[in-house]
N, C-alpha and C positions, 0 to 999 in steps of 0.2 A: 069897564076893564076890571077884571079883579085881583084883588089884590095876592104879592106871593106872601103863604103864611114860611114865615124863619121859626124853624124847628132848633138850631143850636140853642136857643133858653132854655126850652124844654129840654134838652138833652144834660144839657148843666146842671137841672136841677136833679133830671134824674141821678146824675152822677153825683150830685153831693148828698140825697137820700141816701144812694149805696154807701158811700164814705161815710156818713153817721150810724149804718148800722139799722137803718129804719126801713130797709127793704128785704124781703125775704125774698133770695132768688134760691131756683130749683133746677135739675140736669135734666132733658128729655134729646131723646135721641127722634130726629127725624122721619117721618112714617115714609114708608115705601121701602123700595130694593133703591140701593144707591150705586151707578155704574158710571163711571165717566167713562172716560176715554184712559186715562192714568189708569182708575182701576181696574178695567178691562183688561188692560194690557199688563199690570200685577197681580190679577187673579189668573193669566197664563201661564202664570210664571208662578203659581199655588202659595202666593200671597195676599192676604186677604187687606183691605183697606176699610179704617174706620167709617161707621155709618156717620155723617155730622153731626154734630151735638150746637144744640142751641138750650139757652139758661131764659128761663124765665120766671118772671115775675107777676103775679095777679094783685092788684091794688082791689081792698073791697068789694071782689067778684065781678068790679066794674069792666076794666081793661087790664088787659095783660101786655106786658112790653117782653118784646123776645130778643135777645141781644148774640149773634152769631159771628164767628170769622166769614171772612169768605178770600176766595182766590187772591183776591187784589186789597182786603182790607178788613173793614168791621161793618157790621149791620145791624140798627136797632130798626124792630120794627112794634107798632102798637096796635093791637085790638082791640075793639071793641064787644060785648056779652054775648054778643052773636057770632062772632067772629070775624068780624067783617077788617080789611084793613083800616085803619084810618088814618096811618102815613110810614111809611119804609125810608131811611136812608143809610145811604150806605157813605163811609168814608175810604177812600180809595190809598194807600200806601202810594209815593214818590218820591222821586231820589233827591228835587227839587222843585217845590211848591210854586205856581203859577202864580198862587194868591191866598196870603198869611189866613184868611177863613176857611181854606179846604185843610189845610196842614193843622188849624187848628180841632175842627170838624172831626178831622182821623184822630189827633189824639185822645179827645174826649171820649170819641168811642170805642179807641182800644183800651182807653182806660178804666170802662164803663164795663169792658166783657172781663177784662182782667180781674175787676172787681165782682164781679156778678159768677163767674167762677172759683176762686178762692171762697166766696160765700157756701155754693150749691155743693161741692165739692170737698168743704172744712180743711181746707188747707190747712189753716193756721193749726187749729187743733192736731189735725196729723200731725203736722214738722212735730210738734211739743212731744208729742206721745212717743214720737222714732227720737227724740232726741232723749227721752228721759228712758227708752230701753238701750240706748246708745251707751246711756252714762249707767248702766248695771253688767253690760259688756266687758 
């Protein structure tokens, strides 16, 4: 029987890497044409809908971890130099948790993209710069 490997540590630790400021995450927009079904039916209506954006990170050219929204919650997934996957999870948003490790699972990882955005994206830096032309307004 083999055994299941638990990804929450590893995701913990990723997330306190980002929180120390020891990862460098970057913005890359999704390859292909993006169409659901929503933006099908907003592009009839000569609305156009973003392509998704997923934030990633390369550790020493080794693996890259790619951390994404999705419909129903958050998604880290990790590569390997070839690109290979070598594990996806996704934490699912609800309104009331079955079981305190999936509710924890989501937080982690929306807290992981929240951070891995603000980084790719220099939030912090903007807000500063809009707030210091704010204060010459």
């Amino acid at each position: 029987m083999q055994a299941t490997v638990e990804y929450e540590p590893f995701v913990r630790k990723i997330l306190q890497k980002s929180e120390q400021g020891r990862l460098d995450w970057e913005k890359r927009e999704l390859p292909g044409t993006y169409m659901d079904g929503v933006s099908a039916a907003l592009a009839g209506l000569g609305i156009q809908r973003q392509r998704p954006v997923v934030f990633v990170c390369t550790i020493e050219g080794q693996y890259t971890f790619q951390s994404q929204r999705t419909d129903q919650g958050y998604q880290l997934r990790m590569l390997d130099s070839d690109g290979n996957e070598i594990f996806s999870i996704t934490g699912e948003q609800a309104v009331v948790y079955d079981d305190p490790k999936k509710e924890e699972l989501f937080t982690m990882l929306r807290d992981l993209y929240e951070l891995a955005r603000r980084k790719a994206l220099k939030v912090d830096e903007k807000i500063a710069t809009a707030a210091g032309l704010l204060d010459k307004v």
